[in-house]
N, C-alpha and C positions, 0 to 999 in steps of 0.2 A: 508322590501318589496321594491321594486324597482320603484320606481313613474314614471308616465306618462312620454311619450315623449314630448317634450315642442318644440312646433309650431314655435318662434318666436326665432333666435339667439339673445342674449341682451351684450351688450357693456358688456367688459373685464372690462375696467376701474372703471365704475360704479358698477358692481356686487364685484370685488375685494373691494371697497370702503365700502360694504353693509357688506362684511364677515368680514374686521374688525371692524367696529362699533359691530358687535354684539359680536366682541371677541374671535371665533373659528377658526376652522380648515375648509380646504378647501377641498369637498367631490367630488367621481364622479359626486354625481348630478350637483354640481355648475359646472364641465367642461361640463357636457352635456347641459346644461342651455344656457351655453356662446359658442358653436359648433355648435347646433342648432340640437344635434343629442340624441338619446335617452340614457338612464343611461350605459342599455346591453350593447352598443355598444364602448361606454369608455372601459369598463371591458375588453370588446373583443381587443381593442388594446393592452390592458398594459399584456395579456394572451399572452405568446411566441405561437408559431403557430395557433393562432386561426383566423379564417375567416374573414376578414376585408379589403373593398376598399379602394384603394390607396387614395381618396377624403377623406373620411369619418377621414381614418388615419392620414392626413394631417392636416385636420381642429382638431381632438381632442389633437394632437401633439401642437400644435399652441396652443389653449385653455389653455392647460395643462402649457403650458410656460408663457402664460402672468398669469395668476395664483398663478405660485408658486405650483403646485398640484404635490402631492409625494402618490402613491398610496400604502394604509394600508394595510399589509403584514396580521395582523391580523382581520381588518373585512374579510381580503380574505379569511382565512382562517376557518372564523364562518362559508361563504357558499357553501366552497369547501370539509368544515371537512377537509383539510389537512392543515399544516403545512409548509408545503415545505419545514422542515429541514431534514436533514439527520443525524443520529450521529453517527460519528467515534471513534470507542474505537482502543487505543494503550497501550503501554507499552514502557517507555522511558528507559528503560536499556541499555542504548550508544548505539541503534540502528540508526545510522546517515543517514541510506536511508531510514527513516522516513521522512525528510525533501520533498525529490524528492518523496514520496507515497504520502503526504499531498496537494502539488500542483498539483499534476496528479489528484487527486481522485477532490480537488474543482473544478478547472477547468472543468472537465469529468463533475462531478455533475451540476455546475452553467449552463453550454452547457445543460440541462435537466429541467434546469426552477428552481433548489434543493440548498439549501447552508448548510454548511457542520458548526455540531455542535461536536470541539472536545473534547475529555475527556481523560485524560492521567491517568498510572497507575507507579506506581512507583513498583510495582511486577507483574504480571501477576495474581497473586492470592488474588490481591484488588478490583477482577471484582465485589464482591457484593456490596462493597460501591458505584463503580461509577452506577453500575445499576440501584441501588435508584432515582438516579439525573434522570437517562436517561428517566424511566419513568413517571418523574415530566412535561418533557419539551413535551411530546406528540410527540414525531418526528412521521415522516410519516416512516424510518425504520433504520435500525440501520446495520454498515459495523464493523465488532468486530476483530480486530487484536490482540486478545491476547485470552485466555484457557477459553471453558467453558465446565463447566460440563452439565450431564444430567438433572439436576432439573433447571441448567440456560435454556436448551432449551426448554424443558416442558412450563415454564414459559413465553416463547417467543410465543410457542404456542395456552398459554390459550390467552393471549391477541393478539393474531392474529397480531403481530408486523414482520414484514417481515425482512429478516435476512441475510446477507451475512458473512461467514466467509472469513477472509485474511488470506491468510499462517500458519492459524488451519485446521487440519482436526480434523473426528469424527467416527471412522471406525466404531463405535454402532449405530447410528441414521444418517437418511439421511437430509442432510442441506444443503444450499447449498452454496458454497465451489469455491472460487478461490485462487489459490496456488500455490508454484511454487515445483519440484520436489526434494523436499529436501534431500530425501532418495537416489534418483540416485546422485545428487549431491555430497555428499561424497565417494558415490563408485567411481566415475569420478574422482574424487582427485587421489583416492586410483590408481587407474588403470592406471592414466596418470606417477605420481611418481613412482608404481614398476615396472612400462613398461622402465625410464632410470635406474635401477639398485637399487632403495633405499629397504631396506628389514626390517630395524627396525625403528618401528613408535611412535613417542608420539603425546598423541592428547590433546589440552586443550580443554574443553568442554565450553559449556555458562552455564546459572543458571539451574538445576535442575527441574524447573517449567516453562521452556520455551520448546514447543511442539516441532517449531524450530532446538532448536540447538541437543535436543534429536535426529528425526530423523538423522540430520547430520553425527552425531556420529553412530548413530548406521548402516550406508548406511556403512561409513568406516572401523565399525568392520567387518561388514557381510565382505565387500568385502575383507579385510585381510583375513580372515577364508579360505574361497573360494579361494586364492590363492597359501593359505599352506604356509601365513607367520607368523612370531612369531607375538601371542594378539599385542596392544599396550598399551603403560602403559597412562592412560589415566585418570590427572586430573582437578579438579572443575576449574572453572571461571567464575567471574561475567561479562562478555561481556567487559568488561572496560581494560583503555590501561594499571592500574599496572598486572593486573590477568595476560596479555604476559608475561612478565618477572619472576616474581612470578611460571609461570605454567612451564615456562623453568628451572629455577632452580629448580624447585621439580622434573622432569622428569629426568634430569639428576641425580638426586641424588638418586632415587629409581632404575635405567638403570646401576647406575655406571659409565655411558658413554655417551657422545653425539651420541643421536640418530643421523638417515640419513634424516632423514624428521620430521618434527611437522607439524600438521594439525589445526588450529587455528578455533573455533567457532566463529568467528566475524574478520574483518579486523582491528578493534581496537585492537583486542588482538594481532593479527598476529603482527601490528606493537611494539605493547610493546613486543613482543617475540625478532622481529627483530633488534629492537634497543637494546633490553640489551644483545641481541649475542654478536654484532657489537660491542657495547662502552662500556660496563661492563666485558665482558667475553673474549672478542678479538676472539670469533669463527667466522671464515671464512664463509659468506653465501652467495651465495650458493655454494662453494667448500668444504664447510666441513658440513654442515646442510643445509636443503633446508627448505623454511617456505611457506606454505600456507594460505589461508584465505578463508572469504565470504563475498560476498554482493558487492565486488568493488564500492565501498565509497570514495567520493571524495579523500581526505588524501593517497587514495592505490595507485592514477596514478601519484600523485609528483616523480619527480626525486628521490627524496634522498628515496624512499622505492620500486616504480615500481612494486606492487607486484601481485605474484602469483596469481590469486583469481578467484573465479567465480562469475559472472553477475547476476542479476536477471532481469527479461526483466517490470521493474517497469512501466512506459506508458501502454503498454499491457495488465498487470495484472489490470493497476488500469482501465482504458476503459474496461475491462472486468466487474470487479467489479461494475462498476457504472451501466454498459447496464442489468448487472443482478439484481444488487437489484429493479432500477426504472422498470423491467417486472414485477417481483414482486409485486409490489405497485400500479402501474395500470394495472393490469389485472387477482391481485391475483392469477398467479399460485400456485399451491400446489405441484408439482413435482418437488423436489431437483434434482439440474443439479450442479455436479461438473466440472470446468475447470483447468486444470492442464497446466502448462507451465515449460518449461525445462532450465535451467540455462545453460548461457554462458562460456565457460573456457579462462580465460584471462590469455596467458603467459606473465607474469612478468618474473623479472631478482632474483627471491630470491630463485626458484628450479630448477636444473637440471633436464633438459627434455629430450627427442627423440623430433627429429619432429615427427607432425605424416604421419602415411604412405598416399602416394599420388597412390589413386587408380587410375588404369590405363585401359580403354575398348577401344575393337577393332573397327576401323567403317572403310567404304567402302575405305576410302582414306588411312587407316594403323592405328595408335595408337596415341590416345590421354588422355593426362590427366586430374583428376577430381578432383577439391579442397575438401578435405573433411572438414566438417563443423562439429564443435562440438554443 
């Protein structure tokens, strides 16, 4: 219960003095005691936007410093019933623009009043064990970067846990969903490569249980298909830098031949692709193979690989992510809103390209040109 406002400001020095003799912790009430202001109104300063004169804030400021006063995350949260953490589930399978989704997403979150509780998977299909933990901690909601099935969502929504997926989708159940277009993304590979001439494809894929690099893959057969080029022969990878090499020697050995392109499910791979071209194999890239990737991950823009890859617009997605889970949370919406964002094509030096065509419109003065933008 929140005690009276107390009429009289009492010396810092002497009140400090009184809280360690008795051997405790320093409460809002002692700062309001020593400002001269009421308990409420402590709470209201240390509350990101909440209502508070520049005076009042000044003096419980002040207060709070001669003190020593650190305001309790958890009695906050006995009167708020929230928590204010967030929890993020991932899967660390050498996805490296993990690192850049984890600062985006705290930052995005911490800017929200929220700090961010993470939990790593070492498969994507270890979601029940971390689950367990997740609803130990009582988060206020949960940003899930890795596979869940229908009885995971169910279960999100017996407990009314509010829910963000990252670069899952759920084409059965509406949830709600920031992404990036993973499906066009491979077709964009595909279209950019047989747009300079390359006609035979291998593809190394990521893990089997990554939603991911599935659609990736399957965006590049479709758009082969539709092309009227030969299947590509097309296999496993665990994201990691030996699976490039590994996935390159097995493709040439089932092709008989160096393909004209590989399409790599992660830029880790692409680079283990690329280097065991390069220094094991002595194939010419890009004049004799051209290699692709995803994610453009720090290690893709070094000199010694520059490579081919597509962006994912991570800032973006993760301020998406965060503005959608916290509407969620305070204001419990119930209508799943997906947002989709489209990947950037980064030409690198490891495929042979076309430029692309520079469209051209008429205006009153004669012809001018238009950059087109992938």
């Amino acid at each position: 219960m929140t005690k009276s406002k107390p009429t009289v400001e009492i010396s810092a020095t002497e009140h400090k003095a009184t809280i360690a003799r008795e051997a405790r912790r320093v409460t809002s009430y002692d700062v309001a005691l020593v400002a001269g202001v009421s308990q409420s109104a402590v709470s209201r300063c240390f509350k990101p936007g909440a209502s508070v004169s520049k005076s009042t804030y000044a003096r419980v400021m002040k207060a709070a410093s001669l003190l020593d006063y650190i305001p309790n995350a958890a009695a906050r949260s006995l009167i708020t019933r929230r928590s204010n953490m967030v929890a993020v589930i991932i899967t660390n399978q050498a996805n490296l623009y993990y690192p850049e989704l984890l600062a985006e997403l705290s930052q995005q979150l911490t800017a929200r009043g929220k700090r961010v509780l993470l939990f790593t998977l070492a498969r994507e299909t270890d979601v029940d064990r971390v689950l367990a933990d997740v609803w130990q901690f009582q988060v206020d909601g949960v940003i899930a970067a890795a596979r869940l099935t229908d009885l995971h969502i169910a279960e999100f929504e017996r407990r009314h846990m509010p829910l963000v997926l990252f670069n899952r989708t759920l084409r059965e159940r509406a949830v709600n969903t920031v992404t990036c277009d993973h499906l066009e993304a491979g077709r964009m590979l595909v279209s950019r490569l047989a747009a300079a001439g390359h006609r035979r494809f291998g593809i190394i894929a990521g893990t089997e249980d990554s939603t991911v690099a599935n659609e990736r893959r399957r965006g590049a057969c479709e758009r082969l298909a539709e092309l009227g080029l030969p299947p590509p022969v097309v296999v496993p990878g665990q994201s990691d830098y030996r699976s490039g090499g590994a996935g390159l020697k097995a493709i040439i050995e089932q092709m008989g031949r160096v393909p004209d392109a590989i399409i790599c499910g992660s830029d880790v791979m692409a680079i283990g692709c690329l280097d065991c071209a390069r220094h094991e194999l002595g194939i010419d890239v890009p004049g004799r193979l051209s290699v692709a990737g995803f994610d453009a991950v720090e290690p893709s823009n070094w000199l010694s690989y520059n490579l081919t890859t597509l962006r994912q617009p991570m800032p973006k997605m993760a301020t998406a992510a965060a503005d959608l889970l916290c509407a969620v949370i305070d204001r419990h919406e119930s209508q799943a809103e997906r947002r989709v964002f489209s990947a950037q094509f980064i030409e690198g030096a490891t495929a042979r390209l076309t430029p692309v065509p520079t469209p051209v419109v008429a205006t009153s003065g004669g012809m001018r040109a238009l950059v087109a933008i992938m």
